[in-house]
C-alpha positions in Angstrom: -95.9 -37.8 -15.4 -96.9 -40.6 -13.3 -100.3 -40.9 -12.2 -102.2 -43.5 -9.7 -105.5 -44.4 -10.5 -107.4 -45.6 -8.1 -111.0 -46.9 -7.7 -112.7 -48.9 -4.4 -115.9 -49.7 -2.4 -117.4 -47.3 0.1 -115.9 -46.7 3.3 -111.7 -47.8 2.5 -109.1 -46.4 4.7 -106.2 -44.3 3.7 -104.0 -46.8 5.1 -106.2 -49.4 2.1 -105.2 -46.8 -0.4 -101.9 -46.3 0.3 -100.8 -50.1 0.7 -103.0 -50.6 -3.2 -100.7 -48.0 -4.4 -97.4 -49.2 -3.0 -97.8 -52.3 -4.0 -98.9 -51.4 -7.8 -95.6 -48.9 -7.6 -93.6 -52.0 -6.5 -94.7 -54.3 -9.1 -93.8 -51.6 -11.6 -90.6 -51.0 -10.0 -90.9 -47.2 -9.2 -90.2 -45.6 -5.9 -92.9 -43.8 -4.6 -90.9 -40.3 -5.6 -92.0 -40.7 -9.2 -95.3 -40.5 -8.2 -97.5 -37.1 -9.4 -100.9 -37.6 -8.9 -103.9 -39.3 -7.5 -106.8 -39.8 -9.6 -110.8 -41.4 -9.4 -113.8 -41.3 -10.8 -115.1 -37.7 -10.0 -118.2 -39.9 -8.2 -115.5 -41.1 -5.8 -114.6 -37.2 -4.5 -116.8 -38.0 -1.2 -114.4 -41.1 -0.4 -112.1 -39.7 2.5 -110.1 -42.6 2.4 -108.5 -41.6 -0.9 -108.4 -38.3 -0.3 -106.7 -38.8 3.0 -104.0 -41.0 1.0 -103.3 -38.6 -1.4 -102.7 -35.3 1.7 -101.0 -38.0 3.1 -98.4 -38.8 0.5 -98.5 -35.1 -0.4 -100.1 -35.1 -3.8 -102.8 -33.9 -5.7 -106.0 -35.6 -6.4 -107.8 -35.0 -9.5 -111.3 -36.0 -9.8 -112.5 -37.3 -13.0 -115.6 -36.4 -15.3 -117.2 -39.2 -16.2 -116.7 -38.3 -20.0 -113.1 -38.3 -19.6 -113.6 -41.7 -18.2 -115.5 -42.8 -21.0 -113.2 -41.3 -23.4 -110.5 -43.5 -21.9 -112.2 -46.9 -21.6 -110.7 -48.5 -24.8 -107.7 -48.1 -23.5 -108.1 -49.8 -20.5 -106.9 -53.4 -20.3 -108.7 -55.1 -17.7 -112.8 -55.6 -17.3 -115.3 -55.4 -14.3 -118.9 -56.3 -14.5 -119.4 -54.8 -11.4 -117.7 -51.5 -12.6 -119.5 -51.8 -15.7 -122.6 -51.5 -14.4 -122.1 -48.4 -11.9 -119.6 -46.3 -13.9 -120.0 -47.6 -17.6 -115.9 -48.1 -17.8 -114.7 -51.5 -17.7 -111.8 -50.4 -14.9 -112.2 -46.9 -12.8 -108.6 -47.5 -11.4 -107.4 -47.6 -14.9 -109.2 -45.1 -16.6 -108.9 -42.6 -14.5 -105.5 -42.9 -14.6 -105.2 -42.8 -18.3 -107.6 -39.5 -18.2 -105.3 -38.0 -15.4 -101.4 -38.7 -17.2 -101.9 -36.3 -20.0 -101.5 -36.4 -23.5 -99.8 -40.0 -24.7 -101.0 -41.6 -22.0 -100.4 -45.5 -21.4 -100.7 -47.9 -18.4 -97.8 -49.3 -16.8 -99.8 -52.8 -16.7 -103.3 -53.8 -15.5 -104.7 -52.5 -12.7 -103.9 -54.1 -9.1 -106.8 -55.3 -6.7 -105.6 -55.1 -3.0 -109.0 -56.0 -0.6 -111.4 -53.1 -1.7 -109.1 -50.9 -3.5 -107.8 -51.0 -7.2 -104.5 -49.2 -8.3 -103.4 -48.2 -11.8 -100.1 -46.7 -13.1 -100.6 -44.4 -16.3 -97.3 -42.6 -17.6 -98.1 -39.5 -19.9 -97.1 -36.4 -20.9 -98.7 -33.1 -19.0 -102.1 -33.1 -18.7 
């Protein structure tokens, strides 16, 4: 199972999401086919950009608890102050991710920062 995390600032566009999450697939080297699921911070469900980009690519989005968030944050290998402070996770992108792949999860490599929009990869078993 492979499973884009994704975290942002108010107000991005589907077409923002989408483009974060192609080019974090690219870098990878995965076509967008291998692709299962969307996930953010459940405090992110109100963003219509990323839930526009996952009806768009025809995929579920799964929302995040905040202590599945936590639960996944030594895990994570990159760090934001600024994500830090509002979510108390050093990456969203890649947590949520993680908390999203299932059991064994791991990232495919940091998280990717395209304009407002972070993408992570997480592989895993089912959730």
């Amino acid at each position: 199972m492979i499973v884009a995390g994704v975290g942002s600032r108010r107000g991005v566009s589907q077409q923002d999401v989408c483009a974060a999450i192609d080019a974090a697939l690219a870098r990878a080297g995965l076509p967008r086919a291998r692709l299962e699921a969307i996930a953010t911070p459940a405090i992110k469900g109100g963003e219509a950009g990323i839930a526009e980009a996952a009806a768009t690519l025809g995929l579920p989005l799964i929302l995040v608890p905040q202590s599945r968030l936590e639960a996944m944050a030594g895990q994570a290998q990159t760090h934001s102050e600024r994500v830090v402070a509002l979510l108390r996770v050093p990456s969203a992108a890649e947590t949520a991710a993680l908390a999203a792949a299932g059991t064994s999860a791991r990232l495919l490599g940091p998280r990717l920062a395209l304009g407002a929009v972070t993408c992570a990869l997480a592989e895993g078993g089912q959730p």
